[in-house]
N, C-alpha and C positions, 0 to 999 in steps of 0.2 A: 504494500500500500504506500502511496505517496504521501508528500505533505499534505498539510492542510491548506486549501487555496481557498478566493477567493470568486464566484463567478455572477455576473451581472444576468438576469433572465426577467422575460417580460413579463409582466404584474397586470396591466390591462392600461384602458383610456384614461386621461384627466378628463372634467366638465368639457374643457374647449376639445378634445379629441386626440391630444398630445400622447402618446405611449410616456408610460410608465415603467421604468426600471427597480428591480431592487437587486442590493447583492446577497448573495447568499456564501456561506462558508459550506467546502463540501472537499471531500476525500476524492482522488482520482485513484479508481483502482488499476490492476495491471495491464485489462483487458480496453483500458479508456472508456468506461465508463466513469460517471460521477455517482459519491454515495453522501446523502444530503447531513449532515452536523447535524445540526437543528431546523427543527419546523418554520419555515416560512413566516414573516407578519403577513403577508399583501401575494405572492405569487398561489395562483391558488389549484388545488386538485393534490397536493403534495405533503408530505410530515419527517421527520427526521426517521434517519436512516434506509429511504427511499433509493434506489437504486435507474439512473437517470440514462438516458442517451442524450448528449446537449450538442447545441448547436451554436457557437458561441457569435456568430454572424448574422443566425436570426435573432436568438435569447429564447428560441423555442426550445423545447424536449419531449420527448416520449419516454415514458415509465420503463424500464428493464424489469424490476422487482419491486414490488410493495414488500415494507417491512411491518406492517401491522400494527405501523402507530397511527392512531388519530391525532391531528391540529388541530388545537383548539385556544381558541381566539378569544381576549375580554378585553372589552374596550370602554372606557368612562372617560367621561365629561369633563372632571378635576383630577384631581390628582390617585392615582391608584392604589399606593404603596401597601395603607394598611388593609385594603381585600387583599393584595399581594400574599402580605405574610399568611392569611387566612386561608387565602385558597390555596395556595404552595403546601402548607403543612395537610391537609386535607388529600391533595390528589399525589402528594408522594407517597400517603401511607398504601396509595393504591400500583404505587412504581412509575406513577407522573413524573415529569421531570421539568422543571419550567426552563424553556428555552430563549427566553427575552423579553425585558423587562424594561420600558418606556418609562415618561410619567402619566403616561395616558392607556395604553395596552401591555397586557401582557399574553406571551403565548405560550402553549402547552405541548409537551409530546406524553401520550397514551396510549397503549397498547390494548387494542380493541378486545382482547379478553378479557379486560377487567369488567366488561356491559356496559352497553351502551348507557340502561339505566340506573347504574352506580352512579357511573359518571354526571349524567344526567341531573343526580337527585343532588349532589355537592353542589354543582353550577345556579343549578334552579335556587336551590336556599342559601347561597350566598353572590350570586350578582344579582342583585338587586337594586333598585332606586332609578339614578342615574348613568347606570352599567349596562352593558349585554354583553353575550356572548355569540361565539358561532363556530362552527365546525371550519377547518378550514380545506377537508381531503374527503369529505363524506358526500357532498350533491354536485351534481352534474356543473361545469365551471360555467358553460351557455346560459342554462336557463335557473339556475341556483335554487332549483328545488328535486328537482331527481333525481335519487339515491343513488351511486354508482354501483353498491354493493359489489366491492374488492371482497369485502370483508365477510362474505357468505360462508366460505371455505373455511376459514380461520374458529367460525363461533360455532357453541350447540347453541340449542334453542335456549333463552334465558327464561 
């Protein structure tokens, strides 16, 4: 495995229709593929340790391997810090791992065994108020509601 680098891929439009870049940290492995660090804030369909085929000329990619974490994305209004500390302590007892921490967003990597509705039920009872959340590798990147269901294979029924 190589270092750990740096690589720019596209995120989508601004309002006026400008693309959007963000970089990401990611392993290049032997075979030249990319293996992603940590989960995404803004590029979407993706979660840390995702296994990528990139294009560094477009900022596109196509999936190699899913590693069977969920992104998961909380975004507030003010300042974040102290849900930070509450929800970090919360989705590590579940093997979460929090991958980026803003003063406005924070994002998560979760390994979709833990249930969707574990997961679910930490989120729902503590972002609240001025907060949300959102999945960031779970629905269709187009139309942002259709399930991709990577993650069929991976689960029993909960």
């Amino acid at each position: 495995m190589k270092a750990l680098q740096m690589v720019e891929m596209f995120a989508g439009v601004d309002p006026q229709g400008k693309p959007i870049a963000e970089k990401i940290p990611v392993r290049e492995l032997e075979n030249g593929e990319l293996q992603l660090v940590q989960s995404p804030a803004f590029v979407k369909g993706l979660a840390s340790g995702d296994v990528l085929r990139f294009s560094p000329r477009s900022r596109e990619f196509e999936i190699a391997q899913r590693s069977g974490n969920l992104s998961v994305r909380v975004f507030a209004r003010s300042n974040i810090e102290e849900l930070a500390d509450r929800l970090t302590a919360q989705l590590e007892k579940l093997g979460g791992e929090l991958d980026l921490q803003t003063p406005r967003m924070l994002v998560y990597s979760i390994h979709v065994s833990c249930g969707f509705t574990a997961i679910e039920a930490i989120l729902n009872r503590e972002v609240v108020g001025e907060c949300g959340w959102m999945y960031g590798n779970v629905y269709d990147p187009v139309d942002g509601v259709t399930p991709l269901n990577w993650w069929q294979d991976l689960l029993k029924p909960e």
